[in-house]
N, C-alpha and C positions, 0 to 999 in steps of 0.2 A: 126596735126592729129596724127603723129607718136610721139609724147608724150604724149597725153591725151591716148594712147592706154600701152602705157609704164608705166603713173601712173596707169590707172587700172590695169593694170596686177598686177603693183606694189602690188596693194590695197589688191587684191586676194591673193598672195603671202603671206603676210602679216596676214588675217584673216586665211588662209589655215594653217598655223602656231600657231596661237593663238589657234583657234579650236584642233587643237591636242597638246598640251601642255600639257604638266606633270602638271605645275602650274593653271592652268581653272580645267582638271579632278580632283585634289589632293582636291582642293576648293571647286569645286561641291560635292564633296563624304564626305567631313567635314558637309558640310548645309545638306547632304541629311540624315547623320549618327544623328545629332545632330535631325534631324525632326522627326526619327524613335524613336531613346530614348524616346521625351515628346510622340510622338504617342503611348508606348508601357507602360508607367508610367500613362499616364492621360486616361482612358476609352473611346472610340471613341464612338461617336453618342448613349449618354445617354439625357434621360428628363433634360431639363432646369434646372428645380429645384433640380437635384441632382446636378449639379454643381454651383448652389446658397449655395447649403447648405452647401457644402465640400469647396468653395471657397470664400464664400460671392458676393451679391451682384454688386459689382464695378469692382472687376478682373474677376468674372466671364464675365462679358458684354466685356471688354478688349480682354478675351482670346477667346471667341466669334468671335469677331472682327477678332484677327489675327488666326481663324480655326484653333485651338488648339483640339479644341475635334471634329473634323475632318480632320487631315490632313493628311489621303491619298488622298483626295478627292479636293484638295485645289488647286486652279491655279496654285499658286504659286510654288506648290508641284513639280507639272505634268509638269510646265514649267522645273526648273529642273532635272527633271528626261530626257526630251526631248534632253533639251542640253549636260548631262552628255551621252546620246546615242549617238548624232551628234561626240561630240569631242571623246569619245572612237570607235568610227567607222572612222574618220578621223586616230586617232592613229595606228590603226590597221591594215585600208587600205594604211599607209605613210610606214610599217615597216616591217609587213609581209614582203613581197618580200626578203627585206634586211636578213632577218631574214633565210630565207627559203634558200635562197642564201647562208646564212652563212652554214649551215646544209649541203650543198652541197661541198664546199669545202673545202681545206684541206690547203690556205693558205702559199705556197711554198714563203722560203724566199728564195733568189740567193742571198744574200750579207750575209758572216759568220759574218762582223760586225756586223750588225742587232741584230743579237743572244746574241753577246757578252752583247749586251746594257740591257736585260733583266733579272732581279733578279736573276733567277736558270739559272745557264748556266754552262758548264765544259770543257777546253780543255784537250787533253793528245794527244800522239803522239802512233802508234802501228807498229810492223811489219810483220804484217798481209797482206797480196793480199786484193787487194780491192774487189774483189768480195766475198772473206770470210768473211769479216767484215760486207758488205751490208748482205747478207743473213744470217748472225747470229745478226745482230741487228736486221732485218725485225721481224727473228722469236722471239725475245726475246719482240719484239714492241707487236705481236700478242698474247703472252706470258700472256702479263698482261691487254687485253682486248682493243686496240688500232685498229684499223684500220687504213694501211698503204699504203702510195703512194710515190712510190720511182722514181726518174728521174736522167738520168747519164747524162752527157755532156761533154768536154773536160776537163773542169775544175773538176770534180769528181762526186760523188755520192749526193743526195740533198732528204735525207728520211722526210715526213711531217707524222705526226699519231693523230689521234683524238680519244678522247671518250667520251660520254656525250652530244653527238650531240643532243639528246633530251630534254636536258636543254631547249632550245630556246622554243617548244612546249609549256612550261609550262607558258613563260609569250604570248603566243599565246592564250593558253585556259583560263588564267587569262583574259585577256581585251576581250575575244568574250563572255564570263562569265558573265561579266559586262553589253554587250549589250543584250544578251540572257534575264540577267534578267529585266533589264529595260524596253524590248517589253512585258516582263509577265505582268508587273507590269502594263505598260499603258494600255495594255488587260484587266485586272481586276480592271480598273479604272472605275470611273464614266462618261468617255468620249463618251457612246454611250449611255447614258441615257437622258448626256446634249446636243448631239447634235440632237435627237430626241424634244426636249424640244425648242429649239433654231431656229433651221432648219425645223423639220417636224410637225410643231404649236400642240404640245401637252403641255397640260396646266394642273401643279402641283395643284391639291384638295387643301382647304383649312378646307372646311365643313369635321364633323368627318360622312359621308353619309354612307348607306349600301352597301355592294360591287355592288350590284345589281344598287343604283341609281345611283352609278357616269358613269360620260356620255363619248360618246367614247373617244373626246380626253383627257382623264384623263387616257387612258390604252396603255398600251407601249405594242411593235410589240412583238411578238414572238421568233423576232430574232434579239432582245435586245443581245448586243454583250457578259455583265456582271451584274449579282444583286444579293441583297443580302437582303434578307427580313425577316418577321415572319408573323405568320398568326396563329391564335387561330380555331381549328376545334370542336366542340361539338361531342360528339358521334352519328352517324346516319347522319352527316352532312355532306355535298360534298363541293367541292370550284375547282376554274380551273384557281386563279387569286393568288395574294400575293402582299401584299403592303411594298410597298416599300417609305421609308422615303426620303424626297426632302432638306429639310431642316426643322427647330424647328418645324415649322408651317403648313408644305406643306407635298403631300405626294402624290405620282402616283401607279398606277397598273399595276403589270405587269401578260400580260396575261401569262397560260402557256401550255405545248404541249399536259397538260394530264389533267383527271377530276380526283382526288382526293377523298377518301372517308373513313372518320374513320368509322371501323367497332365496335372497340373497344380497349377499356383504359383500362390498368392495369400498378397496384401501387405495389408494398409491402413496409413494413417501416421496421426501425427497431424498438426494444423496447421503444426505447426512441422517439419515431414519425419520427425521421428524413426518407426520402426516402432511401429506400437502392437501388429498380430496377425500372424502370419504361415505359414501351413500348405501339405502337401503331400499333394496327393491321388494316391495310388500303388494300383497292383495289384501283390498277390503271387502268384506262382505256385509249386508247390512243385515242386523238382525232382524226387521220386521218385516223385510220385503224380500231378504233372501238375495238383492242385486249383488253384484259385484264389480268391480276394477280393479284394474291394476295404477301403480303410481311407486313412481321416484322421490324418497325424501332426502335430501340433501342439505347441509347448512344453510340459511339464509332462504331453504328453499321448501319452506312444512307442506305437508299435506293437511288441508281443513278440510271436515266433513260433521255436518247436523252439531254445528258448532263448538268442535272439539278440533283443537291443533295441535298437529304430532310433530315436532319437533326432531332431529336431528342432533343430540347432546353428546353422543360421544360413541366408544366400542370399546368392548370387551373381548373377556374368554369364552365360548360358551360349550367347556365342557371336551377342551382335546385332551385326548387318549396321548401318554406321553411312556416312555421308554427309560428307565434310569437305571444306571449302575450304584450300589451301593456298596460303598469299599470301608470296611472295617477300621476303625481306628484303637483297636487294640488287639493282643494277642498277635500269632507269630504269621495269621493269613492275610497275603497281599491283595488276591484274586480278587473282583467284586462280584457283588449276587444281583444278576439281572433282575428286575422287578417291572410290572408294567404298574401303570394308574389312568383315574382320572380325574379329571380336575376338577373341585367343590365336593370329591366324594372323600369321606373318611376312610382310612386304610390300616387294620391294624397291622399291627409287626410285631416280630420278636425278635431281640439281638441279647446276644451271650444267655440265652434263657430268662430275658426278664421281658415282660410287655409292653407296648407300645402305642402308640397311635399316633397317625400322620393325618394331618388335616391342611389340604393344600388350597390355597389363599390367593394365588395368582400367578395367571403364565403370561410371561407376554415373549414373542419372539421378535418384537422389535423395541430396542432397549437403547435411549438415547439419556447419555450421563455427561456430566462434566467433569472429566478427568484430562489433566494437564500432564506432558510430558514431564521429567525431571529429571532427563539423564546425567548420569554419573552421581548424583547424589547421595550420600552415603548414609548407610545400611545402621541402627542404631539396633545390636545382636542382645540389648538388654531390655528393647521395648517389647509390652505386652501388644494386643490388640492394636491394629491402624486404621485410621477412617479412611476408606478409600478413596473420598473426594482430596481435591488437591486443596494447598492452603488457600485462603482470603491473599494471599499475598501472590500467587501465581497466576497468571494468564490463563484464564480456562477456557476448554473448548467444546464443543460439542460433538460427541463422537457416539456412533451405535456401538455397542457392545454384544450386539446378539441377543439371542431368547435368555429368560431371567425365569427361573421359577421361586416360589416364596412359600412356604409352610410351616406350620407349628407343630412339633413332637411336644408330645403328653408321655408321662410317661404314668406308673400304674397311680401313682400317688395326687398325679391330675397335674402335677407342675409343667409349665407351658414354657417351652423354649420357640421363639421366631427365628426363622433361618431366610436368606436372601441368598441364594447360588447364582452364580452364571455358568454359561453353558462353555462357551469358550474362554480362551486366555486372554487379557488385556495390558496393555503393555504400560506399567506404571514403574516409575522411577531407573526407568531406561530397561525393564527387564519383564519378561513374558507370566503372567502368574492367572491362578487360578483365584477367583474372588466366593469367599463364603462371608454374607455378613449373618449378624446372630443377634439377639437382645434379648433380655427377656423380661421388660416394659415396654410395651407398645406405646409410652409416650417418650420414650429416648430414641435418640439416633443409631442406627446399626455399626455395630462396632465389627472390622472384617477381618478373616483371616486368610492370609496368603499363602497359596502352595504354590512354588517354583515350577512353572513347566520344562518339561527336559527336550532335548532336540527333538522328540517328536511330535509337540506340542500336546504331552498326554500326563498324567499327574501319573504314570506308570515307576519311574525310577524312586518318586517320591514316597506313593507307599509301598514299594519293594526295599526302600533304605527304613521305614516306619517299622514295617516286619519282621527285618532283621535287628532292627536297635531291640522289641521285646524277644528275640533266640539269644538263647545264653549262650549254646556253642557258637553261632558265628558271630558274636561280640568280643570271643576269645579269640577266635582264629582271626580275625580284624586285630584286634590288639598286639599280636603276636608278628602279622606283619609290618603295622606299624612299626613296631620298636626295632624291630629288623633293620626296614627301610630308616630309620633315625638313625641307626647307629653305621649304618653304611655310611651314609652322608654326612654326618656330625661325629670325629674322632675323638673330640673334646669334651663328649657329653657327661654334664658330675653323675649321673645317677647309674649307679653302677649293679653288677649282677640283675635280680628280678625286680627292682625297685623302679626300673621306669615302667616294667608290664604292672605292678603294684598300682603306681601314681595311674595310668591313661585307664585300668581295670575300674580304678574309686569313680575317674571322670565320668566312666562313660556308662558308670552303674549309677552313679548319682541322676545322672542328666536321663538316663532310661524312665526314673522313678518317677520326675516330675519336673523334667527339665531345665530350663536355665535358671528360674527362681530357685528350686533344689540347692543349682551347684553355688548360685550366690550365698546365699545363707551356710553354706556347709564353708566356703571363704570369712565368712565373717566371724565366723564360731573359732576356725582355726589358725589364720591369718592375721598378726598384727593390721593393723589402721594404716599406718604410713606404711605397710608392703603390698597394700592389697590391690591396686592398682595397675604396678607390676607384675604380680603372681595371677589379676584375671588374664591379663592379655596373655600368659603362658598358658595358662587354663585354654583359655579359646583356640589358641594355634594348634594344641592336643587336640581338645574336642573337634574342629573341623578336620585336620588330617586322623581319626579313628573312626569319624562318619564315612570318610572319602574311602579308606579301606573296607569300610562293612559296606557300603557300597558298591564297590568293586566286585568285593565276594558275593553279596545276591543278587549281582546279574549272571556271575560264571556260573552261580546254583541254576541260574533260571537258563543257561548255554549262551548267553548274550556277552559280544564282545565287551574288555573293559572299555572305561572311559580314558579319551586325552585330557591332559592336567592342561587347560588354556582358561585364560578370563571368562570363559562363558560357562566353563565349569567349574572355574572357580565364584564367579557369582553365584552360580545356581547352589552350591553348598551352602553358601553362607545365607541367601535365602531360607534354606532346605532347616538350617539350625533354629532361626526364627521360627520358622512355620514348624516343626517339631515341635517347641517350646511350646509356641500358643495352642496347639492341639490336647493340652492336656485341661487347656481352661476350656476349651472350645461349646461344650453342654450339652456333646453328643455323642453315644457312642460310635457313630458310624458318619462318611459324611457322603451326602447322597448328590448323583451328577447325571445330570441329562444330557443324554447320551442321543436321542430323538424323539419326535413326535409327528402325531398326525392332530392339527389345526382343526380348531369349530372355534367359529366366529360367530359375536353376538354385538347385535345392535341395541343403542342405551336409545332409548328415543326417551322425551319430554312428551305428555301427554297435557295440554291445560285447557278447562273451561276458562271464559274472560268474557262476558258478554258484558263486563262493565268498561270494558276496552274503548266501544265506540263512543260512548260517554264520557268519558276521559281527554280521549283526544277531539271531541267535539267541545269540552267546555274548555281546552288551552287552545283551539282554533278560537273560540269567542273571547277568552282573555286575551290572546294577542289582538283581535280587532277589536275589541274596546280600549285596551290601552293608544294603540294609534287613533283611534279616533280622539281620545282623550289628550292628545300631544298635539295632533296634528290639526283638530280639527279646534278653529277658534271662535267662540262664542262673543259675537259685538252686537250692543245696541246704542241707536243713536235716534237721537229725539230734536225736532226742530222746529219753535214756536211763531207762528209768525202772526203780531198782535195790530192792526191798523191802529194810527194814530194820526186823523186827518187823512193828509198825503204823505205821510209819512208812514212806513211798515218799519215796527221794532221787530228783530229777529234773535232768535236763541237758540244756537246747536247748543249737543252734548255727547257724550259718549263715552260706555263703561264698557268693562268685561270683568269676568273671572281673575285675568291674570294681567297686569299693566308690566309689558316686557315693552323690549326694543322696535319690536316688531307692531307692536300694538300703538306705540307712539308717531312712529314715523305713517303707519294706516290713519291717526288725529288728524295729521298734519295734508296730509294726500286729499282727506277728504275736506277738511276746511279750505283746501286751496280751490277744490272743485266746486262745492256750493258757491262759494265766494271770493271769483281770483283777485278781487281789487284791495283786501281785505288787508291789513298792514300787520307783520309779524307780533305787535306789540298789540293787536286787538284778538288775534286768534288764540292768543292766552292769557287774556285776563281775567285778572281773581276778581271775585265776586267779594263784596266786604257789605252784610246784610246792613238795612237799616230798621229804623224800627217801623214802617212802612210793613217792610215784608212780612217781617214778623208778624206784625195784621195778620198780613194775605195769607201767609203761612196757617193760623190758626183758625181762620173762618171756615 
């Protein structure tokens, strides 16, 4: 019995030690240091797919895995942090004492041996009275900032002096620092979020529901210990709740003390679109008292109330009613069909008799991109899709581009196309166009398609030339003047009789079908290798002068003057052939253009509890003043024996510290010249070489 009580004690001994070791804290503060790094380099608790896109696929799901884009939040985190508190509160509570104890005394040696053994040490002999000596070294001790404790005995005088006693302090507030901040830290964890979740059966949302439908246990106590959420408020809208993210998937509510209520959004930008100020004017009300005010939250500028901070994060859409024309991209009608919307609401549709659904994703009417000029650069009539942004290689600039709207067409089968319009024309590669981008993986880039604006900066020529390329009669009567107008002007041309309406009839039937790839492929099929080069470039010079004439003709169908043949309309075709082209890949049948709106504005506010906040920044207030104290403040003790012998007084300084620097040597020297200015260089540093005398003394 009396050994199984002996190993456990043992055992405790043993862990009681481990726990407070230099080498567990050194180890835990490396893992904890190295967690913080990827924590403060890799973005915490962003969408999935931005860290698909920035990391790919395979390491994103890895780092996933090991709570890389959460880990404050992470077990593994919080279990370390637990134990670096254990073992720094074990340290502290094993040392303190010792420590506080040291502070307190003054460390009287009784053997002058002792002294001799110590770096700095000095003997000399004097013929002073020994009481002249003690009270002129006392004061010379006090002199230079020592506090002194003198004791006589038969044997002599025995002065101890310290200063810097508060050195020790510093590695005191150093390790209480450590625990100070560790308790913040677990304070502003997610540990009363998940023990609510675990313990009091509340169950993480999956559905994206409306605040209103999700059911009680989806809403966290009031007295949620920490969180840290966002919430989108519209203008005129109240909320008393904020959601709070669980994981990728999940997501809980947390209630809150007060009802909420934007009154009003206000933006300014600067020249160039970007935001320069942007605040939210809200009333609070509190729920258990029914008070209210009013208050301004602005960046930099939160509203706190019953220890919740509203933050200022950003702004939204919240819900404008917008206006759009929708202009067909197939069959023979140019006209578009007015439609109204709104925004975050689903819309079905029907085009050519099949289903639809429009689910619109985001309006912004202040649209700041980086698109570079690039005039005169030329026009590549066989590429597909362009990224609107300009290359890596060009000068980019910041430019508003106007309102942007963004939506997904569904069609019956559920297939999801993204679409990115803008509202007006922007002037890219020296030439005015209208921007549709399109994708349909939300983790790729928008691929854009470009319509030519015509002089009236309106995509009206564009699909009135769309309209008539699918009329079969006025592709004929284009055709027919075409070859007119050829043979006026060209007297030499080989193709004779109906063979050139033949050849521009094939082009311009091919290119109706499915565009430029069509007419390629039907070149490749027909066209030797070594002629094809030559015969596209005739191809093209047809196809643009048969568009230029069907052009022509559905504006006189529509009573509109024709066009002048100048570079701006010769651009604008050769645009017009491209963007034809791509419309056939484009994933829609219709392409939809905002035409106007009327604005609601919504404020993103940041809602967080943090009461481990003042914890935090109170134990790195105490780790910065421990470590200065620990630098700056220097611990010296110095010890001075003074033994009669007859009329003669043997004397013995000394003095140690912590750290033997520069500064600490030439303080030896300062004070050996003050005790004893008559003292000769080669006596204030000599070595001690024991004998066996001392040795005795030493062991009595």
């Amino acid at each position: 019995m009396t050994q199984n009580n002996s190993s456990t004690a043992s055992m405790r001994a043993r862990l009681w030690d481990f726990l407070g070791s230099m080498r567990l804290a050194i180890s835990l503060l490396s893992i904890l240091a190295i967690a913080s790094a990827i924590g403060t380099l890799v973005k915490q608790n962003e969408p999935m797919v931005n860290y698909i896109t920035q990391f790919g696929l395979f390491w994103a799901q890895w780092f996933a895995m090991l709570g890389i884009f959460d880990v404050y939040n992470q077990a593994w985190f919080l279990i370390i942090l637990v134990f670096l508190l254990i073992s720094t509160s074990v340290c502290l509570i094993r040392n303190t004492p010792k420590m506080l104890q040291d502070m307190r005394t003054f460390k009287h040696h009784t053997r002058t041996n002792s002294l001799r053994h110590l770096p700095e040490h000095s003997d000399w002999t004097s013929n002073e009275s020994l009481d002249v000596l003690t009270q002129r070294n006392v004061r010379a001790l006090q002199k230079h900032g020592y506090q002194v404790r003198a004791q006589e005995n038969e044997a002599g005088v025995y002065i101890a002096a310290k200063r810097g006693r508060f050195n020790r302090i510093g590695y005191i507030l150093t390790h209480l620092a450590i625990i100070v901040i560790c308790i913040g830290g677990l304070m502003d964890s997610e540990l009363s979020i998940r023990a609510q979740v675990h313990l009091f059966g509340k169950q993480p949302q999956a559905n994206a529901l409306s605040f209103a439908q999700v059911p009680t246990d989806g809403v966290l106590s009031t007295h949620t210990l920490s969180y840290r959420g966002d919430v989108k408020i519209p203008e005129g809208a109240v909320t008393d709740v904020v959601s709070l993210a669980y994981d990728q998937d999940h997501y809980l509510l947390q209630d809150l003390p007060f009802v909420l209520r934007l009154n009003k959004f206000m933006v300014d930008y600067y020249s160039t679109g970007m935001p320069k100020r942007f605040a939210s004017e809200v009333t609070v009300q509190d729920k258990s008292t029914g008070e209210s005010f009013n208050q301004t939250i602005e960046v930099n500028h939160p509203l706190r109330y019953k220890g919740v901070a509203v933050y200022q994060a950003g702004f939204d859409d919240g819900g404008s009613r917008l206006q759009l024309a929708v202009y067909p991209l197939s069959g023979t009608v140019a006209q578009p069909a007015n439609i109204d919307a709104t925004m975050y609401k689903n819309q079905p549709i029907s085009f050519a008799g099949e289903p639809y659904t429009i689910e619109w994703r985001q309006f912004k009417p202040i649209n700041v991109e980086n698109l570079a000029e690039a005039s005169g650069a030329p026009i590549d009539t066989t590429s597909a899709f362009a990224h609107a942004m300009s290359p890596a290689s060009k000068v980019k600039t910041l430019k508003n581009v106007g309102p942007v709207i963004q939506f997904v067409l569904l069609d019956k089968a559920g297939q999801a196309t993204e679409f990115r319009n803008y509202m007006v024309p922007v002037t890219l590669d020296g030439a005015s166009v209208f921007l549709s981008g399109v994708r349909t993986d939300p983790n790729k880039d928008f691929l854009y398609l470009r319509i030519p604006a015509d002089a009236e900066q309106s995509m009206g020529d564009f699909m009135r030339l769309r309209a008539a390329l699918a009329n079969t009669d006025m592709r004929t009567k284009a055709i027919q003047l075409y070859a007119k107008r050829m043979r006026e002007t060209q007297q030499n041309n080989p193709l004779k009789g109906d063979e050139l309406e033949k050849s521009l009839t094939e082009i311009l039937n091919l290119f109706a079908q499915g565009g430029l790839q069509t007419v390629g492929e039907s070149l490749q099929t027909k066209v030797p290798a070594d002629q094809r080069d030559a015969v596209a470039q005739t191809v093209t010079r047809l196809l643009e002068g048969s568009l230029w004439e069907l052009l022509q003709t559905a504006r006189q169908a529509d009573g509109l003057p024709v066009l002048v043949d100048n570079p701006d309309t010769g651009k604008f075709m050769r645009l017009a052939v491209v963007g034809l082209s791509d419309a056939f890949a484009y994933g829609s049948p219709v392409f939809v253009q905002l035409k106007g709106f009327d604005q609601v504005q919504a404020s993103v506010l940041q809602m967080t509890r943090s009461p481990g906040q003042f914890w935090v920044y109170s134990g790195s207030l105490m780790l910065v003043l421990g470590t200065l104290a620990m630098t700056f403040i220097r611990e010296r003790r110095v010890w001075l024996h003074i033994k009669p012998n007859g009329a003669v007084q043997h004397l013995t300084l000394a003095m140690s510290s912590t750290r033997r620097t520069f500064d600490y040597q030439h303080a030896w020297k300062t004070l050996c010249h003050a005790i004893n200015p008559n003292m000769k260089h080669s006596e204030r540093t000599s070595e001690y070489m024991p004998t066996k005398g001392d040795h005795e003394d030493d062991h009595a």
